[in-house]
C-alpha positions as CSV (number, residue, x, y, z in Angstrom):
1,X,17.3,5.4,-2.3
2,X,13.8,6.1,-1.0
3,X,10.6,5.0,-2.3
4,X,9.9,5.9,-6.0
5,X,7.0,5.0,-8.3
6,X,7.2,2.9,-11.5
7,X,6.0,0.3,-13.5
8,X,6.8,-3.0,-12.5
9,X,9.6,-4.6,-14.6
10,X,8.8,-7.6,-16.4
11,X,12.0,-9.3,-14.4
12,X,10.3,-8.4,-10.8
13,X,7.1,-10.2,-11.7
14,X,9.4,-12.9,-11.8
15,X,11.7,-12.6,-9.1
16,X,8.9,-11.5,-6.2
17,X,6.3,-14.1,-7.8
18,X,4.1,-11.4,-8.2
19,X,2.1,-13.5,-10.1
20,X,1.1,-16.2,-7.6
21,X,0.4,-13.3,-5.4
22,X,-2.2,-12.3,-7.8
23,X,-3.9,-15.3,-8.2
24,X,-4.9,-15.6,-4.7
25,X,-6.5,-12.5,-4.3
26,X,-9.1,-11.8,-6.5
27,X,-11.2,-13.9,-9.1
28,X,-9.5,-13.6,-12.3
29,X,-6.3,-12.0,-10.8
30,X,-4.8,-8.3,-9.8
31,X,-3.8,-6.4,-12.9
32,X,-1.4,-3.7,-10.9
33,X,1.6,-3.5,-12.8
34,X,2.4,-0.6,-10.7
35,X,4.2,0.2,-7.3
36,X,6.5,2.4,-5.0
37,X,9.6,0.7,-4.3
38,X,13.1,1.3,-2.5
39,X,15.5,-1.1,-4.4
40,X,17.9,-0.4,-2.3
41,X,16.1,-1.7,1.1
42,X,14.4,-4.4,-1.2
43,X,11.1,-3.1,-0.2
44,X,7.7,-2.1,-2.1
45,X,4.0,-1.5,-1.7
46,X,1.4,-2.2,-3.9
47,X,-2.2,-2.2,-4.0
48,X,-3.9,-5.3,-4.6
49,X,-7.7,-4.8,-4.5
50,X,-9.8,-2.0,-3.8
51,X,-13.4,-2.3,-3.0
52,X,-16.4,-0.7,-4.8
53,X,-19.4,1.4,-4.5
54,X,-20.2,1.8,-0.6
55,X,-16.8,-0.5,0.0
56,X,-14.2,2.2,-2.3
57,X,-12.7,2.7,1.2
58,X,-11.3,-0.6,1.8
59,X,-8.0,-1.8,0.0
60,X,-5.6,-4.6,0.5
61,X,-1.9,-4.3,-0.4
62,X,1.5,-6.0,-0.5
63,X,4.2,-4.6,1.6
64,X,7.6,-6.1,1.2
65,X,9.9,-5.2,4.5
66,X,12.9,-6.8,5.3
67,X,12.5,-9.9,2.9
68,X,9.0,-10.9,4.0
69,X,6.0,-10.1,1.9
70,X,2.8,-8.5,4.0
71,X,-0.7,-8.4,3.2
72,X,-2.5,-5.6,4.7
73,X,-5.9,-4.9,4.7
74,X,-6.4,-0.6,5.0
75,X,-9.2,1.5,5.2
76,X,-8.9,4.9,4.0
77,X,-10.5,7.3,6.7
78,X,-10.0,10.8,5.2
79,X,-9.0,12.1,2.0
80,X,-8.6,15.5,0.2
81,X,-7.3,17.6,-3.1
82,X,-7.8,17.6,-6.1
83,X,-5.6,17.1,-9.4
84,X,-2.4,19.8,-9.6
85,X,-3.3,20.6,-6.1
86,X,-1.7,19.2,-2.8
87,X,-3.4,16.8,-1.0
88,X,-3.6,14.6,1.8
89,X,-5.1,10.8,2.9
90,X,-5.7,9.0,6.1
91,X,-5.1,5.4,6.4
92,X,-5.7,3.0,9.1
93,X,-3.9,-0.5,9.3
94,X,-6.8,-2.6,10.1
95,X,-5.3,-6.5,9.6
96,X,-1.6,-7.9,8.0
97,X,-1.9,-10.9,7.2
98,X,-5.3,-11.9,8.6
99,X,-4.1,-10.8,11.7
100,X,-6.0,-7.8,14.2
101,X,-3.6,-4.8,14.3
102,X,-1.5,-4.5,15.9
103,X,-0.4,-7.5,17.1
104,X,0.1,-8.8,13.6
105,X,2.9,-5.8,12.9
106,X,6.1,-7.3,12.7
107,X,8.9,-6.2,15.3
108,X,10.3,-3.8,15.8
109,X,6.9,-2.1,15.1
110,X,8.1,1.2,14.9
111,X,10.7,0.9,12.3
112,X,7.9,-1.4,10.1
113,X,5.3,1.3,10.6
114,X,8.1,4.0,9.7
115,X,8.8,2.3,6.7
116,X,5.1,2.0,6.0
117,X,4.5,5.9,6.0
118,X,7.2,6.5,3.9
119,X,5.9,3.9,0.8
120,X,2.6,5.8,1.3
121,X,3.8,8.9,1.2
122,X,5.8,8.3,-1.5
123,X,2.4,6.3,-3.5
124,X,0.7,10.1,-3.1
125,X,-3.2,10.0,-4.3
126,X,-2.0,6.8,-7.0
127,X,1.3,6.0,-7.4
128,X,2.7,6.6,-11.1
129,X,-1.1,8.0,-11.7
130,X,-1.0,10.4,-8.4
131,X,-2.2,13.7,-9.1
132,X,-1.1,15.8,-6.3
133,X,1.7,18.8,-6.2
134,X,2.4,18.1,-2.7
135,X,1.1,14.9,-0.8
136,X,0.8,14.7,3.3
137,X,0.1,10.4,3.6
138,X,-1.4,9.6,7.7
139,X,-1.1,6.2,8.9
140,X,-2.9,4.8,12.1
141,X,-3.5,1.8,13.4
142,X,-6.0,-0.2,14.1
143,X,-9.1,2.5,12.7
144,X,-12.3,0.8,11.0
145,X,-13.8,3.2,8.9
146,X,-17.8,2.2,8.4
147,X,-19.7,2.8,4.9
């Protein structure tokens, strides 16, 4: 099954200890109770914080890949569209867990990456919100966008 968008079940809050994961990320917790996931490779993505103002570009998610739990810190480079139209975003893996990438990508490297594009391509312009008829998702590595 590939990556689809949905509301997080009340039993996977549970399961994945989503809500530990929430507490120690932003004062007064993350309220997504979204994500793109692919049950059958027991993987997601899901945005935990998004800056603001001159910071909007600069997110950090989880990404759940072969039964370890990521945090990645992303800047978004470049994005286009508009609602009912296709669109298109850049992304650049700056850190996973506090780590410079890309040494801190897990091996094999390519496959994580792989996996990577195809949870953001699938997210679009905002998961179970996203807006766009067609959706082309970039991923680098490594970019640091400046406000």
């Amino acid at each position: 099954m590939p990556f689809i968008n949905e509301l997080i079940p009340a039993a996977d809050f549970d399961r994945y200890r989503l809500r530990e994961t929430d507490a120690k990320h932003v004062v007064g917790g993350v309220n997504a109770r979204q994500w793109t996931v692919d049950r059958d490779q027991d993987s997601y993505l899901r945005r935990l914080t998004r800056g603001r103002e001159d910071w909007s570009h600069v997110s950090d998610w989880t990404f759940r890949w072969q039964g370890a739990d990521y945090t990645l810190h992303l800047h978004l480079l470049d994005a286009s569209g508009r609602p009912n139209e296709p669109g298109s975003a850049k992304w650049s893996l700056v850190r996973i867990n506090g780590k410079e990438a890309p040494s801190g990508i897990p091996e094999p490297q390519a496959a994580f990456l792989s996996d990577l594009r195809a949870a953001f391509a699938a997210y679009k312009d905002g998961g179970i919100y996203a807006q766009a008829t067609e959706f082309h998702a970039e991923l680098v590595v490594g970019e640091e966008a400046r406000p």
